[in-house]
C-alpha positions, 0 to 999 in steps of 0.5 A: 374180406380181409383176405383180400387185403394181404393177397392185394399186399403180396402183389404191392410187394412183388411189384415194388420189388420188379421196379427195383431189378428194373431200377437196377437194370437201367442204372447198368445201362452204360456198364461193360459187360452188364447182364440183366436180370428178371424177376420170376414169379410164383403163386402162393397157397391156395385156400380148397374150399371145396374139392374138384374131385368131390363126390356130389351125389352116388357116382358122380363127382364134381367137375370143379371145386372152389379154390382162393388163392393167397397171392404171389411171391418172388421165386428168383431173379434170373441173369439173362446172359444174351451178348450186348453190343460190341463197341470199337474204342481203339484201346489195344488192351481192351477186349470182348468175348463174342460168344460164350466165356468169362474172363478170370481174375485174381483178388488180393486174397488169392480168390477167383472170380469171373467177368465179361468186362474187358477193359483191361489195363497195365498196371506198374508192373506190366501186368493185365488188370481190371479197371480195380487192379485185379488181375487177369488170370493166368497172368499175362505181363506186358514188357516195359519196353513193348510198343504195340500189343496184339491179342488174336481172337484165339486169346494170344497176346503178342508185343512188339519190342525194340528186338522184335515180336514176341508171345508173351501170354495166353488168355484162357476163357472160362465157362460154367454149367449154369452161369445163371447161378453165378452170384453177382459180387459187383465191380462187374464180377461173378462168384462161382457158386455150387449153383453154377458149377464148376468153372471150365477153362478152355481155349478161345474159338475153340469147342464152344468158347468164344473169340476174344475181339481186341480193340472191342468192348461188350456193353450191357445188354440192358434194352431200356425200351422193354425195360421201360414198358416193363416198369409201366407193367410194375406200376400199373400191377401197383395201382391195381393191387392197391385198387384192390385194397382200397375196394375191400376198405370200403366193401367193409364199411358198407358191411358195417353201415349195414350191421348198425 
């Protein structure tokens, strides 16, 4: 009986632990370039008591065997990595990846990292950065004097100036082999990791990397509606597990009623 009890616990656990990805998934609702994540499960242990391939009698072997098992565990989370809608909000800087690819910017130690959030902006010196003040790598400087900025869906940044039009930069696109490996770092940036690979630049539009939208930006992918019946699962995966425990309490004291 008291097996019972810390199998029905594992599942509490695992259900406690899908409503906090879910938390987390609709609180990033509104986030630029936000992925969402699941939750992989896994069996535990299972107890044989007896084996299926047991011999029953001379040349006959069981068909089946009796096996508990212990409950479930967390295996991962797995990044789910499918576009989230593009927005037009008229902002020149502004960008979305259509296809596959991340951005790469540069942290003030010199690190690298990885993001599909395209709200860039000019800083004081004209340089692209996120919304933070990392900046896009490669660097791309924008004149002071520009009156209009143009970013071709092949990651080429043109300025308009007082003496005339000029190329001012390229935007490279990054891919990985398993960007489901990459580490999530928050402020909407990815960590190359051995899991994913190594980061391969490439040009946009080009060999399978994506196009870059200026005047766009890819929300999150988050669909609260699945997300919303997802945490009712949760929920009622709780309520049962729990169910489960308050059942075998009381088949205990039935057995201990009993033995008086």
């Amino acid at each position: 009986m008291l097996r019972a009890f810390s199998t029905a616990a594992t599942g509490m656990d695992a259900q406690q632990t899908m409503v906090d990805i879910i938390a987390h998934n609709l609180a990033n609702v509104n986030t630029n370039g936000f992925k969402r994540s699941c939750v992989n499960f896994q069996d535990l242990l299972y107890l044989k008591m007896r084996q299926a391939d047991r011999e029953v009698t001379s040349g006959v072997t069981a068909p089946s065997g009796l096996e508990v098992g212990s409950g479930v565990k967390i295996a991962s989370t797995s990044r789910v990595f499918t576009p989230g809608s593009l927005e037009n909000t008229g902002n020149e800087l502004d960008m979305a990846i259509q296809g596959e690819g991340f951005f790469q910017v540069t942290l003030p130690n010199g690190e690298l990292r990885y993001t599909r959030d395209g709200a860039f902006q000019k800083d004081a010196n004209g340089y692209l950065v996120t919304a933070n003040g990392y900046q896009l790598s490669p660097g791309i400087t924008i004149p002071a004097d520009a009156m209009a900025v143009d970013i071709g869906t092949d990651g080429t940044v043109t300025v308009q100036t007082p003496s005339g039009v000029q190329v001012v930069g390229m935007i490279e696109l990054y891919r990985f082999p398993n960007p489901a490996g990459l580490s999530a770092e928050g402020d909407n940036l990815y960590r190359e990791t051995e899991a994913s690979g190594a980061a391969v630049a490439g040009q946009a539009g080009q060999n399978g990397y994506g196009t870059i939208l200026s005047m766009y930006l890819e929300k999150s992918n988050v669909e609260m509606v699945q997300e919303l019946v997802n945490l009712i699962t949760a929920q009622r995966g709780y309520e049962i597990n729990s169910r489960c425990i308050r059942t075998g309490d009381n088949m205990l004291q039935q057995l201990s009623q009993l033995i008086r």
